[in-house]
C-alpha positions, 0 to 999 in steps of 0.5 A, a space after each residue: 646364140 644364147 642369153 648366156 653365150 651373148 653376154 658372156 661374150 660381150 663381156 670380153 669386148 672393149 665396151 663390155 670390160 669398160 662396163 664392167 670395169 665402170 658400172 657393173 663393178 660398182 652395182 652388181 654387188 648390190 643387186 646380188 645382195 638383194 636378189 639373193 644371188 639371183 641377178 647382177 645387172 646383166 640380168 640373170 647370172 650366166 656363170 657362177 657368182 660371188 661377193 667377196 669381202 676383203 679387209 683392205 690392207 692399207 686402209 683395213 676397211 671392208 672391201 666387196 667386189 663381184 666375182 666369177 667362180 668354180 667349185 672344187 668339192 667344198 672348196 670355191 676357186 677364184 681368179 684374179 684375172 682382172 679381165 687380162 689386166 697388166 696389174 693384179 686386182 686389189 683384192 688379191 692384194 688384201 687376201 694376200 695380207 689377211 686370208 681371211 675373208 667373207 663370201 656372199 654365195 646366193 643369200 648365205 654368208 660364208 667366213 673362208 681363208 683364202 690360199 693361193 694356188 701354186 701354179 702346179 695346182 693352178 694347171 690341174 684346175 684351170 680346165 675346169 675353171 676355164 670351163 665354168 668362167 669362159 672369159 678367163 680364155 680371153 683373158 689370159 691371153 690378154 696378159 703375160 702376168 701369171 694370173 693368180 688363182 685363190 682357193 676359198 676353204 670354209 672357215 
């Protein structure tokens, strides 16, 4: 079994979303940021990820979370899986309030406008998604939400 497969993997376990839920969440944006994009702390990166920063929209201060992502053209699809979580993540809320948002991919800084799939595009693209991002198979199948998916234009 590959590094990649090991911990993509793991993350879908019990242990490996309580430590993604607990640590990594609150260290991996940080160690992206330095590493330019290269490590979280996992290591190294074994799917494509992201910084996305929010505005938050209770308390309009900046918010940053770590995300998986796909890539459609120019485009960046992200999904609010909330690792197969009863409850949609925060920030689909705060992009859902304010649509403008900035992205950290690697070492460049990015303004987008986020807007979110309907679930007739979600299907078209969710192969692909599912492909790049193997855990969102496990996700979805954890939930009975319609989970969302956000597609990231450049600003």
């Amino acid at each position: 079994m590959s590094y990649r497969d090991f911990i993509n993997n793991f993350s879908v376990t019990p242990v490996g979303r309580w430590i993604a839920k607990t640590f990594a969440s609150k260290v991996d944006p940080f160690l992206y940021k330095v590493s330019g994009g290269r490590f979280t702390s996992t290591g190294p990166l074994t799917i494509p990820q992201l910084t996305l920063t929010t505005i938050g929209r209770k308390s309009g201060k900046e918010r940053t979370v770590q995300l998986g992502y796909s890539e459609d053209g120019d485009d960046v699809l992200i999904v609010a899986s909330n690792f197969g979580g009863t409850n949609h993540p925060a920030w689909s809320y705060n992009l859902e309030a304010n649509a403008s948002a900035k992205i950290l991919l690697g070492s460049e800084t990015r303004e987008v406008v986020a807007a979110r799939l309907t679930d007739s595009e979600k299907a078209i693209l969710w192969p692909k998604i599912a492909d790049t991002i193997p855990q969102m198979k496990s996700y979805v199948k954890r939930t009975d939400r319609n989970i969302k998916v956000y597609r990231l234009t450049p600003a």
